[in-house]
KEDO-88051 format. One record per residue: residue number from 1; chain; x, y, z of N, C-alpha, C in turn. Coordinates in nm, 4 decimals. Atoms other than C-alpha are relative to their C-alpha. Layout:
N
<node i="NUM" ch="A" n_c1="X" n_c2="Y" n_c3="Z" ca_c1="X" ca_c2="Y" ca_c3="Z" c_c1="X" c_c2="Y" c_c3="Z"/>
...
//
This chain:
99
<node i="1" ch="A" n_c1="0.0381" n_c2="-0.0070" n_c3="-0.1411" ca_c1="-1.8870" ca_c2="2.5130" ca_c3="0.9515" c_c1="0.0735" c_c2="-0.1077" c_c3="0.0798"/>
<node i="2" ch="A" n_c1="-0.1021" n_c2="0.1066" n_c3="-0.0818" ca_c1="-1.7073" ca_c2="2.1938" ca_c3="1.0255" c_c1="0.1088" c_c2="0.0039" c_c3="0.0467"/>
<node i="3" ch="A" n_c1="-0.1622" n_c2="-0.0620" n_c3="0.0071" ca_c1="-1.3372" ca_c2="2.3401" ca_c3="0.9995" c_c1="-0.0453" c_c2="0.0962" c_c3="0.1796"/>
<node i="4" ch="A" n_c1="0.0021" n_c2="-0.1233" n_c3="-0.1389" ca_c1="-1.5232" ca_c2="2.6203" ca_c3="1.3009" c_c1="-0.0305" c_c2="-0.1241" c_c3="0.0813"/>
<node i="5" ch="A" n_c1="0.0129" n_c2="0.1129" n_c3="-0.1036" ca_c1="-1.6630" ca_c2="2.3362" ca_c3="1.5076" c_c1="0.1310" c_c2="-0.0512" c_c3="0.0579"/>
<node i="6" ch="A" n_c1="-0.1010" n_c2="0.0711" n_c3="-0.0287" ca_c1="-1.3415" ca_c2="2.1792" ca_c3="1.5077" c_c1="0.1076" c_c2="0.1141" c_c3="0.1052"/>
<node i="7" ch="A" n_c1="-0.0663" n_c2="-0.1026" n_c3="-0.0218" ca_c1="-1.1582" ca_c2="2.4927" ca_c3="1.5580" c_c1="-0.0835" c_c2="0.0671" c_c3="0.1561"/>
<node i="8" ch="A" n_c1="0.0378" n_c2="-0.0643" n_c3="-0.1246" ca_c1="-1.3634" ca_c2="2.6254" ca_c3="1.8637" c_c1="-0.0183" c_c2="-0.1257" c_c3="0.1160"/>
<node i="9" ch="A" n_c1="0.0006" n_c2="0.1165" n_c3="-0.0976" ca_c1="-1.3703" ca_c2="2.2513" ca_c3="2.0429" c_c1="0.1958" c_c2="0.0116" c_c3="0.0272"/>
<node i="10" ch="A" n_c1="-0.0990" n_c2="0.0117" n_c3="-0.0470" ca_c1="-0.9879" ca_c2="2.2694" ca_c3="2.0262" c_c1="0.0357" c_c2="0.1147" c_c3="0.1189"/>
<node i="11" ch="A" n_c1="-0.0235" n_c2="-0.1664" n_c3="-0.0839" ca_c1="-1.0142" ca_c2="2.6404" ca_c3="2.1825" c_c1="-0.0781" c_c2="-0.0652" c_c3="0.0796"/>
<node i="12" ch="A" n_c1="0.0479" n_c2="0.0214" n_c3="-0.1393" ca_c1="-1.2300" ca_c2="2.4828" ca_c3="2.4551" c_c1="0.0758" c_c2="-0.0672" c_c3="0.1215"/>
<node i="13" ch="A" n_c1="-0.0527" n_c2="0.0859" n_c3="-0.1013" ca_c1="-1.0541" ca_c2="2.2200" ca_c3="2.5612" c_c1="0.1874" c_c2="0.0459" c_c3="0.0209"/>
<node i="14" ch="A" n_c1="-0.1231" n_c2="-0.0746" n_c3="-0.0605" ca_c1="-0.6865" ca_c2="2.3914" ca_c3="2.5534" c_c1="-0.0140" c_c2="0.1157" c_c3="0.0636"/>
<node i="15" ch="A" n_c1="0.0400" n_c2="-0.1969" n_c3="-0.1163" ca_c1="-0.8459" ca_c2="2.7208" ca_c3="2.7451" c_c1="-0.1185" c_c2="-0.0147" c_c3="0.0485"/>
<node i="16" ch="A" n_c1="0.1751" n_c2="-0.0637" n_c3="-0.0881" ca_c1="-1.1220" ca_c2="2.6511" ca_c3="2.9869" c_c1="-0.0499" c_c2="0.0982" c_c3="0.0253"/>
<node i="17" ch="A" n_c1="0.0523" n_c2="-0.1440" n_c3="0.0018" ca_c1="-1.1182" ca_c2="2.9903" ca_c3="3.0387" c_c1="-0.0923" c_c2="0.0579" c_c3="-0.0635"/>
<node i="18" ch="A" n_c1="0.0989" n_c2="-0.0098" n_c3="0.0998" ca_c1="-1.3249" ca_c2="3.0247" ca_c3="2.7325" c_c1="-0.1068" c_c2="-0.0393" c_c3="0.0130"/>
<node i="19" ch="A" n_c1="0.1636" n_c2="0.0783" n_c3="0.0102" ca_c1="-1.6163" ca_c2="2.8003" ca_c3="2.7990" c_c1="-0.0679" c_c2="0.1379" c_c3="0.0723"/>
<node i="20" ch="A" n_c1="0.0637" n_c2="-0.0894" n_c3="-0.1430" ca_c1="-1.7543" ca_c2="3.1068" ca_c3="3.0590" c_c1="-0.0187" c_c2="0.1448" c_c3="-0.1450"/>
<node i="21" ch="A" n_c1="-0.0032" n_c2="-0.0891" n_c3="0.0466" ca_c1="-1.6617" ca_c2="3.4004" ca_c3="2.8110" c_c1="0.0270" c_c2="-0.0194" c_c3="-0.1220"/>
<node i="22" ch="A" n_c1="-0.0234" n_c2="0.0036" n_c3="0.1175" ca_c1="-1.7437" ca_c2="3.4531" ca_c3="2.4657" c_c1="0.0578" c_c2="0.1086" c_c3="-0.0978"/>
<node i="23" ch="A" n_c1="-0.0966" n_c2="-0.0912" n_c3="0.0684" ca_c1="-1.5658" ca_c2="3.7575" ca_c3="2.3798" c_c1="0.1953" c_c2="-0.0433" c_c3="0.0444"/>
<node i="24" ch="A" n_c1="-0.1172" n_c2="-0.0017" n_c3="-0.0209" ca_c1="-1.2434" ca_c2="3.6181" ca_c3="2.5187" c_c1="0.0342" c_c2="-0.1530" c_c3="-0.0829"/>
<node i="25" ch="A" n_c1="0.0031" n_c2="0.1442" n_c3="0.1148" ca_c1="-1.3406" ca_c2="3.2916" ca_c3="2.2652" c_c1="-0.0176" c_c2="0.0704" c_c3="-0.1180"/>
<node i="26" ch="A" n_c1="-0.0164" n_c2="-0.0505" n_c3="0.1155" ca_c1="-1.3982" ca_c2="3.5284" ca_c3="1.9721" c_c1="0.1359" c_c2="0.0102" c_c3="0.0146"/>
<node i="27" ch="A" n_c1="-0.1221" n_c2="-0.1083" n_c3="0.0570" ca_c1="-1.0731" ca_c2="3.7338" ca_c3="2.0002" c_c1="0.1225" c_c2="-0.0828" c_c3="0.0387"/>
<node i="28" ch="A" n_c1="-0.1005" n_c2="0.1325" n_c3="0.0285" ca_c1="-0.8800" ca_c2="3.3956" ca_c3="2.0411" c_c1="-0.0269" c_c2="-0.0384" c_c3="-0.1655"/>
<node i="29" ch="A" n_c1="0.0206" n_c2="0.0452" n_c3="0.1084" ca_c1="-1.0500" ca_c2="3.2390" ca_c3="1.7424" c_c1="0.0636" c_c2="0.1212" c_c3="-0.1385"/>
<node i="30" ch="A" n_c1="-0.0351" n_c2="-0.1036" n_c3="0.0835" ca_c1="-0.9461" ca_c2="3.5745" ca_c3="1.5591" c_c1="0.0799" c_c2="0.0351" c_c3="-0.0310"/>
<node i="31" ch="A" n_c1="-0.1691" n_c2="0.0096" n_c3="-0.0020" ca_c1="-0.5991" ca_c2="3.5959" ca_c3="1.6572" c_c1="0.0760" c_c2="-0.1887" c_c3="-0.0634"/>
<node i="32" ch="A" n_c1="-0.0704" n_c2="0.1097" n_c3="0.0484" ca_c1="-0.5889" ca_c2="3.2261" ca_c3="1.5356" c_c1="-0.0117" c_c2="0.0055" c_c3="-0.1499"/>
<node i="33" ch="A" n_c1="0.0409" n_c2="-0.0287" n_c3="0.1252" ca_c1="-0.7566" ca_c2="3.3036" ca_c3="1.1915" c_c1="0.0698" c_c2="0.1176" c_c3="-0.0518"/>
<node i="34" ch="A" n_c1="-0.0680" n_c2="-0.1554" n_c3="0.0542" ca_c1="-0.5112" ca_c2="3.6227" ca_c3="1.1755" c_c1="0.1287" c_c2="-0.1072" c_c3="-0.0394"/>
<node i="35" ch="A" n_c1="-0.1965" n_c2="0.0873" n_c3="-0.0186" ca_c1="-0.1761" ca_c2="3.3475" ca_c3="1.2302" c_c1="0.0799" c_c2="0.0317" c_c3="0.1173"/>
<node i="36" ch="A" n_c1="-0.0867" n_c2="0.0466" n_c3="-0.1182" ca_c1="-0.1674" ca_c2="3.3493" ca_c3="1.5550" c_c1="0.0166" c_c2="0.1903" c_c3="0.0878"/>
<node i="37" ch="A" n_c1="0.0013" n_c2="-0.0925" n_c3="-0.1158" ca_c1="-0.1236" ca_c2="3.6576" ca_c3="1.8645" c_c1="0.1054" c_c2="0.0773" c_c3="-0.0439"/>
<node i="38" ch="A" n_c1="-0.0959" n_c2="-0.0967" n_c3="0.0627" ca_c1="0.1857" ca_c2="3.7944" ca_c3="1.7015" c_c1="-0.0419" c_c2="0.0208" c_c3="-0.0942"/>
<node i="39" ch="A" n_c1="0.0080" n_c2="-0.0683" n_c3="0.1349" ca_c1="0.1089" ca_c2="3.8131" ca_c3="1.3503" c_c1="-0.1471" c_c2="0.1417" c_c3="0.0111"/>
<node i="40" ch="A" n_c1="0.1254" n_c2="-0.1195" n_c3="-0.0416" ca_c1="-0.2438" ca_c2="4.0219" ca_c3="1.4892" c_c1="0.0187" c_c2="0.1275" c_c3="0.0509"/>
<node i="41" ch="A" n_c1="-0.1020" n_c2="-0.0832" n_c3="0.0097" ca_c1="0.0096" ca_c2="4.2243" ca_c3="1.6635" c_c1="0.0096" c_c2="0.1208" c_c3="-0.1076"/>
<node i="42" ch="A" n_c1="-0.1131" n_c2="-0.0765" n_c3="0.1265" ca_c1="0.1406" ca_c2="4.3573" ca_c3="1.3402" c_c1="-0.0961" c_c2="0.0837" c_c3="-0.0858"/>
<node i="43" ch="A" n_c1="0.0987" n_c2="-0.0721" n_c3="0.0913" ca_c1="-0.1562" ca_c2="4.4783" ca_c3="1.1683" c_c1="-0.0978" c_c2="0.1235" c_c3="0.0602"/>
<node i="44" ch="A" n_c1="0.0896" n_c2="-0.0682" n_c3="-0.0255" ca_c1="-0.3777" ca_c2="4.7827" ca_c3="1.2150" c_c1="-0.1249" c_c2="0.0092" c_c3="0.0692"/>
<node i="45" ch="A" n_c1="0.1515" n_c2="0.0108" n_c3="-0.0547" ca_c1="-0.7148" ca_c2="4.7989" ca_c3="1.3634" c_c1="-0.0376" c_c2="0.0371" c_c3="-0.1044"/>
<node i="46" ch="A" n_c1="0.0438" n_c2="-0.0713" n_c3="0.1150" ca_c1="-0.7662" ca_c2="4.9960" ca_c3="1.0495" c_c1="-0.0288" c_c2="-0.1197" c_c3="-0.0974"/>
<node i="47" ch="A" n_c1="-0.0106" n_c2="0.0625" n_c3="0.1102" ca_c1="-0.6802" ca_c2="4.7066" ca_c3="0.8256" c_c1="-0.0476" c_c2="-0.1767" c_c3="0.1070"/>
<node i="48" ch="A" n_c1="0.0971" n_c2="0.1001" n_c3="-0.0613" ca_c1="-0.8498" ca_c2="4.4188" ca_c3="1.1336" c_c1="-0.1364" c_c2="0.0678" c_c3="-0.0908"/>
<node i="49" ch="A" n_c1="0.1579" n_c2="0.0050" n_c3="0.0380" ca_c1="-1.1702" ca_c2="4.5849" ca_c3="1.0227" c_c1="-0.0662" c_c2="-0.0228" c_c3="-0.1423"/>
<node i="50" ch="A" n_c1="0.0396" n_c2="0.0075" n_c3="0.0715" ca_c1="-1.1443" ca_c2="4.6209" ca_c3="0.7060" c_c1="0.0142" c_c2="-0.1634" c_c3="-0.0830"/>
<node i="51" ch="A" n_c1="0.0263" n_c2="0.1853" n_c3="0.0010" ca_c1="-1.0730" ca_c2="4.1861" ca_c3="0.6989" c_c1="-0.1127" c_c2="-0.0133" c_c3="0.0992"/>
<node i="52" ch="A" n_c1="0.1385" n_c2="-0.0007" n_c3="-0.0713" ca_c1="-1.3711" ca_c2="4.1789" ca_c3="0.9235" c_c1="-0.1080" c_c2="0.0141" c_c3="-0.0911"/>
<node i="53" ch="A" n_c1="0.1436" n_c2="-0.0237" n_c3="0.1267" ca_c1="-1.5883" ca_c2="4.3279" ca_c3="0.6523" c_c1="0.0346" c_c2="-0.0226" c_c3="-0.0783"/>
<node i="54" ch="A" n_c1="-0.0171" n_c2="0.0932" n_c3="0.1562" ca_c1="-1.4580" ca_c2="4.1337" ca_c3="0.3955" c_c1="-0.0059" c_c2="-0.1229" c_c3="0.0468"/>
<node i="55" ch="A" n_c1="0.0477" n_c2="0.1325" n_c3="-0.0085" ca_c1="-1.5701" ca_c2="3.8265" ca_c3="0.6051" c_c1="0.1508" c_c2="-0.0961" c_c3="0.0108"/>
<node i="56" ch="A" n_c1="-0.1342" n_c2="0.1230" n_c3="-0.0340" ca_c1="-1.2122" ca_c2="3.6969" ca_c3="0.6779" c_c1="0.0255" c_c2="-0.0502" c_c3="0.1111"/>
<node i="57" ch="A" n_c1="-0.0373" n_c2="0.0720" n_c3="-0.1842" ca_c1="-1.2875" ca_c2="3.5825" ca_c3="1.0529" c_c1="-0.1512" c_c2="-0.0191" c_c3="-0.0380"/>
<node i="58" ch="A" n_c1="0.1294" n_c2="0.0469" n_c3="-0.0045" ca_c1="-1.6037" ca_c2="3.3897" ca_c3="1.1098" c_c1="-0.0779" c_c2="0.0991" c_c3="0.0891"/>
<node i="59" ch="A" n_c1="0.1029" n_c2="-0.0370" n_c3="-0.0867" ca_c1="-1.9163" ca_c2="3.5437" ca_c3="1.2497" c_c1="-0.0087" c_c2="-0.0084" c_c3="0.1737"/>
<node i="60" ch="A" n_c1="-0.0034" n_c2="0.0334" n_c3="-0.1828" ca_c1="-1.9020" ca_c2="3.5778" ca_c3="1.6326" c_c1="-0.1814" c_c2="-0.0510" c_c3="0.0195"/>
<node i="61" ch="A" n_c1="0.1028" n_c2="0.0628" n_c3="-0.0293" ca_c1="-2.2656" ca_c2="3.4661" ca_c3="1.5803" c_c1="0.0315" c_c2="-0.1562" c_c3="-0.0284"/>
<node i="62" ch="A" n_c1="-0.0646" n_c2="0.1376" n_c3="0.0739" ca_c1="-2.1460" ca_c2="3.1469" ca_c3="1.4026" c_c1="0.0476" c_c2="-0.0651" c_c3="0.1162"/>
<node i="63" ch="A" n_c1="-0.0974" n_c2="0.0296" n_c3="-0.0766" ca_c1="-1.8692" ca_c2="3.0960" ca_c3="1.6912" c_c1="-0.0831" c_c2="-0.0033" c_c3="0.1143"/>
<node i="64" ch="A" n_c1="0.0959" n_c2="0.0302" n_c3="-0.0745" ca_c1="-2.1360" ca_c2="3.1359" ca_c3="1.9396" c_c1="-0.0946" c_c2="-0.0834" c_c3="0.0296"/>
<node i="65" ch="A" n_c1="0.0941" n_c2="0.1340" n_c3="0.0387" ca_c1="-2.3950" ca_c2="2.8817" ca_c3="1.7933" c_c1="0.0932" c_c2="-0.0944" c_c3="0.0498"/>
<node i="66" ch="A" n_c1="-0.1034" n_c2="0.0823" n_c3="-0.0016" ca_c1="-2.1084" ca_c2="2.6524" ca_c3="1.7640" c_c1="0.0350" c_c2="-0.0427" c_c3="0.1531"/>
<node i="67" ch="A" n_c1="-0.0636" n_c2="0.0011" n_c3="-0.1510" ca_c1="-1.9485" ca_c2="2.7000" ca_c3="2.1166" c_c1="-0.1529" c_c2="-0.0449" c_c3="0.0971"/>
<node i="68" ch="A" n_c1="0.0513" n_c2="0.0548" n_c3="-0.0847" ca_c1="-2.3248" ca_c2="2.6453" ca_c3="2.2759" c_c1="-0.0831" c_c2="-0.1429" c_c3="-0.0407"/>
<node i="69" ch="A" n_c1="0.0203" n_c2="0.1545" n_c3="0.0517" ca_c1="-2.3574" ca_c2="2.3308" ca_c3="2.0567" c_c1="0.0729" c_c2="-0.1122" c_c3="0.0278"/>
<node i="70" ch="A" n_c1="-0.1731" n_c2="0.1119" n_c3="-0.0464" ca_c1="-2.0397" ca_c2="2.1545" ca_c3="2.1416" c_c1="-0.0376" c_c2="-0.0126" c_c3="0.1509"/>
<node i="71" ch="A" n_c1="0.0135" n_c2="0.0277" n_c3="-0.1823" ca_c1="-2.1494" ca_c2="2.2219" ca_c3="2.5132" c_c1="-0.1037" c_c2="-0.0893" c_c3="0.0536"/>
<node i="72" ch="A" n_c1="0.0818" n_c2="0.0705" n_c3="-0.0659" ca_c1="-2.4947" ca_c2="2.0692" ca_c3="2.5070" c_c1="0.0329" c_c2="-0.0914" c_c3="-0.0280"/>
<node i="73" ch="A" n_c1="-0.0725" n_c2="0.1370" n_c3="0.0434" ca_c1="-2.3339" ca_c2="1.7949" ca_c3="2.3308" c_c1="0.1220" c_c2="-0.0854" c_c3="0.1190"/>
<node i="74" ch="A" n_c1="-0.0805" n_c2="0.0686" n_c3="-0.0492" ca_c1="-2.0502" ca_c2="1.7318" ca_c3="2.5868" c_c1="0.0102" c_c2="0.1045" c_c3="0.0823"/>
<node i="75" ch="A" n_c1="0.0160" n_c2="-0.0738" n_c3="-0.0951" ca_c1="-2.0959" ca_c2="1.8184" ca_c3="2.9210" c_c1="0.1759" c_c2="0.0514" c_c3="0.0812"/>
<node i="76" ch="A" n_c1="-0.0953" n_c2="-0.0842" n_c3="-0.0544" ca_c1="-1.7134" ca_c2="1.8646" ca_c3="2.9501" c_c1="0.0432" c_c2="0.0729" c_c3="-0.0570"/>
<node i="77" ch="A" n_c1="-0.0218" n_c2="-0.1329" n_c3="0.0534" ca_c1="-1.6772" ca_c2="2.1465" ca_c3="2.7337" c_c1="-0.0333" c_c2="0.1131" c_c3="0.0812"/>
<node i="78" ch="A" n_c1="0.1281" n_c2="-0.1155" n_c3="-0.0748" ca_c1="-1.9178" ca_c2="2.3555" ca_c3="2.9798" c_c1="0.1121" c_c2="-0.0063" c_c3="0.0759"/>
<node i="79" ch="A" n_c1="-0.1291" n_c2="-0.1077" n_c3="-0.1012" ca_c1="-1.7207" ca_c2="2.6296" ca_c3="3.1703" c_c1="-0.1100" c_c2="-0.0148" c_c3="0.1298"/>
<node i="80" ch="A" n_c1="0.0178" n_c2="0.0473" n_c3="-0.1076" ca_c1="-1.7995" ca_c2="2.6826" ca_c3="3.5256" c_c1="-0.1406" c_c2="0.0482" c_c3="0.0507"/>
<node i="81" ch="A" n_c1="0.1234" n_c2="-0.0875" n_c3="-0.0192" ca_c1="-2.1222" ca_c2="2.9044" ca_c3="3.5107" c_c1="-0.0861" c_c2="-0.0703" c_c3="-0.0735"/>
<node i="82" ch="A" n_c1="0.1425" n_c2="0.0788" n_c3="0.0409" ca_c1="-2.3217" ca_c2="2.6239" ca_c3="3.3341" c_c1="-0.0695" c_c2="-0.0347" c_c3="0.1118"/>
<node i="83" ch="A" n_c1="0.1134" n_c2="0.1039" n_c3="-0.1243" ca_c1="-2.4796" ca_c2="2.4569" ca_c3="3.6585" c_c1="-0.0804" c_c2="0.1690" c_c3="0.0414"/>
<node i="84" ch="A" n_c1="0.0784" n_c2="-0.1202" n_c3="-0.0231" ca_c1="-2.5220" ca_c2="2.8354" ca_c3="3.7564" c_c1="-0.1117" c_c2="0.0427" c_c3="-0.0635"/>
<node i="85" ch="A" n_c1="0.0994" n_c2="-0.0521" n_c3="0.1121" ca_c1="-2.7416" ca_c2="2.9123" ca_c3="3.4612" c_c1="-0.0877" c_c2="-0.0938" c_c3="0.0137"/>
<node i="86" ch="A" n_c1="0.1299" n_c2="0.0698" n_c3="-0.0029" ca_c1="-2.9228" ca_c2="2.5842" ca_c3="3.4940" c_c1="-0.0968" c_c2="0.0498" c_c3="0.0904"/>
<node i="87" ch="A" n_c1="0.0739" n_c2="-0.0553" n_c3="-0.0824" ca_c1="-3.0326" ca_c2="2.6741" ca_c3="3.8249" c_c1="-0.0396" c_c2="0.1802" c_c3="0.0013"/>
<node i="88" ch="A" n_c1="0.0733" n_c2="-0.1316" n_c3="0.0361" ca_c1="-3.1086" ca_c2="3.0185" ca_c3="3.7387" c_c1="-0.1394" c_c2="0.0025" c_c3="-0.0728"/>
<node i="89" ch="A" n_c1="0.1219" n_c2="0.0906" n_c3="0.0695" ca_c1="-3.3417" ca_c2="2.9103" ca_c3="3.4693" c_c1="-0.1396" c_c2="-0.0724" c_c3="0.0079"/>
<node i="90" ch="A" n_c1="0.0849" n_c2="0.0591" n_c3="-0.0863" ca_c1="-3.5101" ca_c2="2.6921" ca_c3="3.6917" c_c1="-0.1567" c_c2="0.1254" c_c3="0.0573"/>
<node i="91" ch="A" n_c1="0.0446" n_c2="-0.1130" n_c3="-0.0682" ca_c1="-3.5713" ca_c2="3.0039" ca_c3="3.9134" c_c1="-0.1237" c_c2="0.0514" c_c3="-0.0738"/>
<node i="92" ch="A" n_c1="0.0949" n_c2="-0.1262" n_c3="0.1008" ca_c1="-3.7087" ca_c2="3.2115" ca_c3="3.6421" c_c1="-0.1500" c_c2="-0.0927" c_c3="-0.0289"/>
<node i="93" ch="A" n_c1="0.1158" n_c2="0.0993" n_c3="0.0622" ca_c1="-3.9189" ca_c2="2.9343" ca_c3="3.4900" c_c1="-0.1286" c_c2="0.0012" c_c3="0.0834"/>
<node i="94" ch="A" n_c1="0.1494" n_c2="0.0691" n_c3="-0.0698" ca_c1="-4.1403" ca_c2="2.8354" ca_c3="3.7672" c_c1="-0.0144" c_c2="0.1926" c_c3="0.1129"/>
<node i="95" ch="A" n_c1="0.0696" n_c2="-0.1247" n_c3="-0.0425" ca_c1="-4.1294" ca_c2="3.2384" ca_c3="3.8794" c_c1="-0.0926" c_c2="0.0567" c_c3="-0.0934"/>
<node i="96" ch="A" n_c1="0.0973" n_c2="-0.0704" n_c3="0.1121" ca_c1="-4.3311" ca_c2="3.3096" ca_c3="3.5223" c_c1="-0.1130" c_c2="-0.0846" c_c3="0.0272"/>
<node i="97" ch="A" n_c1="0.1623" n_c2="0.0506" n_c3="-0.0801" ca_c1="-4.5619" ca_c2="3.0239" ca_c3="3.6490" c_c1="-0.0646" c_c2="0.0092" c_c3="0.0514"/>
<node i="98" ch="A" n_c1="0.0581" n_c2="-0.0379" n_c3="-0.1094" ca_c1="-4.6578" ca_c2="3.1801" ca_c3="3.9136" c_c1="-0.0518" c_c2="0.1422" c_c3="-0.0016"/>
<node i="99" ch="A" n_c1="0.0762" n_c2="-0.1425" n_c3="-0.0158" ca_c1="-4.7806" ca_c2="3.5229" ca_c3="3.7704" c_c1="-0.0792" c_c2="-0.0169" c_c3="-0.0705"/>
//
């Protein structure tokens, strides 16, 4: 899990883009665990899935945990829709208090 930690903090901080979207942070992490955007290129979808179900790319649940662990940990990992969500949150919270 340490090797992914490491591996999805470097994908944060070279692609902010990522902190916001986690399908565009899987299918980075996937193309990096393939060898990279060309070598992913080269292969099948047929033969992506069947390394998928043989567990040769981490869990997009895994990569998910990870990615919102690194964030509460260091508030500059967080993409641009964290403050949004806090205050959303908020919202909700003290609207369930009130029914």
């Amino acid at each position: 899990m340490k090797d992914i930690k490491e591996q999805v903090k470097t994908l944060l901080i070279k692609h902010p883009e990522l902190r916001d979207d986690d399908f565009k942070l899987i299918a980075t992490l996937y193309s990096v665990q393939s060898g990279g955007w060309n070598a992913l290129k080269n292969i099948s979808a047929f033969d992506f899935l069947i390394n998928f179900a043989n567990h040769k790319y981490t869990s997009f649940e895994s990569i998910t945990r990870v990615r919102r662990k690194l964030q509460e940990e260091d508030e500059n990992l967080r993409g641009a829709k964290y403050l949004e969500r806090q205050l959303l949150e908020k919202k909700v919270r003290k609207e369930i208090k009130t029914l």
